[in-house]
N, C-alpha and C positions, 0 to 999 in steps of 0.2 A: 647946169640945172634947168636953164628954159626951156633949152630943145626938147629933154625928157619930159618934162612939163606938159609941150604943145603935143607931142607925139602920144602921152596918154590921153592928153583932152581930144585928139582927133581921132581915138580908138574906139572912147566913150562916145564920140558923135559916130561915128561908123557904124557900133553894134548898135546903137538906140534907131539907127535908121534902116536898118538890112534888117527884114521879117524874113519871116517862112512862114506859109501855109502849117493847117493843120495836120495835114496829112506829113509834113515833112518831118514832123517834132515828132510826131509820134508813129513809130513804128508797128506794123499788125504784130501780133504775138500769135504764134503757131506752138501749143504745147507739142512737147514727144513726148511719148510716153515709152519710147522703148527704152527694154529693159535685160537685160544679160538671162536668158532665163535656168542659165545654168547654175546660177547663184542660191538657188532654189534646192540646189542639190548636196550646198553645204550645211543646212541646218540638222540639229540632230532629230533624224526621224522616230526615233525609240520614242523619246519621249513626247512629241505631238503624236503619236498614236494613242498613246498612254492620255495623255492631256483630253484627244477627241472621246478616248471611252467613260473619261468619269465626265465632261459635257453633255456626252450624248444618251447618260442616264442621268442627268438631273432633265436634262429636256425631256426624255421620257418619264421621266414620275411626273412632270407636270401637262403631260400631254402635248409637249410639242414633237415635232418630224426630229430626225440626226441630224447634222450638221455632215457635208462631206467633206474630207480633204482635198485641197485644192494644192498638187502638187506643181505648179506652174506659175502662172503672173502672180498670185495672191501672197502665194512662198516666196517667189523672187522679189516681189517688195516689203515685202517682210524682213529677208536677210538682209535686207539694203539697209533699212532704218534699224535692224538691231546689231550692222556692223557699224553703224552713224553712233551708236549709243555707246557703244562700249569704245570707238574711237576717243569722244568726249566726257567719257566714263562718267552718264549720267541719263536716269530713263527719262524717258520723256516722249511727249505727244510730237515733237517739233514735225514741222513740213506733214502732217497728214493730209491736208487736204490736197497734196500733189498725190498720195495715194488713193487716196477717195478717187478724184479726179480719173487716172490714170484705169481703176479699176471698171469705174462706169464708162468708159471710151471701150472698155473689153465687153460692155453689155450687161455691167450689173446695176441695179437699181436703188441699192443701198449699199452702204460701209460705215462696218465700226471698225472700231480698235480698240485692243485689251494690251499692256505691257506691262511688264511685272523685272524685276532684278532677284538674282541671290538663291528663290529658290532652287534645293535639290529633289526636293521630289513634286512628280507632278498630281499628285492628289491632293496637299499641299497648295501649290498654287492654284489648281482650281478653286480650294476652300476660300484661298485669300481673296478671290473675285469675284465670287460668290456673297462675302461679305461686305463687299463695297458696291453701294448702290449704279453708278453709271457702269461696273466692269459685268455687276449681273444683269443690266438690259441689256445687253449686249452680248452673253450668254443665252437670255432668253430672247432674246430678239426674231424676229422675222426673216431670218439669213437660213439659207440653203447651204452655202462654203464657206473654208476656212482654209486659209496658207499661213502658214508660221514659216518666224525666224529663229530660233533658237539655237543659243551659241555660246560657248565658254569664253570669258577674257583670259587673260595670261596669268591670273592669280585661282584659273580655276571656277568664277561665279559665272555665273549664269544671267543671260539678258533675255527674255520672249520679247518678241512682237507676235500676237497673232489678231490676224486681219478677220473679217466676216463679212459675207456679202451676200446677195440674194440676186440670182439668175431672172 
């Protein structure tokens, strides 16, 4: 029992005496932001067309510009977090700001995010986000593009992520 005794007490003296610099503890952090941009190409396109058209007249009855589809990084991290969602079969905002992030490294100057579960039809969802105060600034918002995820689970429902951003 002593020896293991004296051998942790001279552990404890060891590490209380051995430092490192700051630079040593902490490592730089370099984000990627790459991203599969193929993955962009699984979501169902029908319906984020459908989705941009009743958008991009409620923005024109109130005087703002359309919204473009952004069939590329916006899409491809969209699919990302609405295959995350339906993975852990539950919506949610988690990790946006690695998308925010990720998106403004591409040169955009804002980002929202809207996500919705379950709806089947996309007039419909725009209502439901429309009626929730942070999903319609973000409809009405200051964003020029839009990439979605939109995707069935295995039971058939439905998960959106769609993104917004301003070039």
């Amino acid at each position: 029992m002593k020896p293991l005794r004296l051998s942790l007490l001279a552990m404890v003296f060891l590490l209380s005496f051995t430092s490192c610099t700051t630079e040593d503890v902490v490592p730089e952090i370099i984000e990627d932001y790459t991203i599969d941009l193929n993955l962009a190409k699984e979501t169902n396109w029908k319906l984020a067309e459908q989705i941009t058209y009743h958008i991009n007249q409620h923005r024109s009855s109130i005087g703002l510009n359309p919204i473009e589809i952004d069939q590329q990084y916006a899409s491809a991290y969209a699919v990302e977090h609405t295959k995350y969602m339906i993975d852990i079969e539950n919506m949610n905002h988690d990790n946006f700001h690695y998308r925010q992030q990720a998106l403004t490294y591409q040169g955009a100057q804002r980002v929202g995010e809207n996500v919705a579960f379950g709806y089947q039809d996309p007039q419909v969802v725009v209502s439901a986000w429309l009626n929730s105060p942070s999903h319609k600034r973000n409809i009405e918002g200051d964003y020029s593009h839009s990439g979605f995820g939109i995707m069935q689970d295995t039971n058939g429902n439905f998960y959106y992520t769609q993104l917004f951003y301003k070039n």
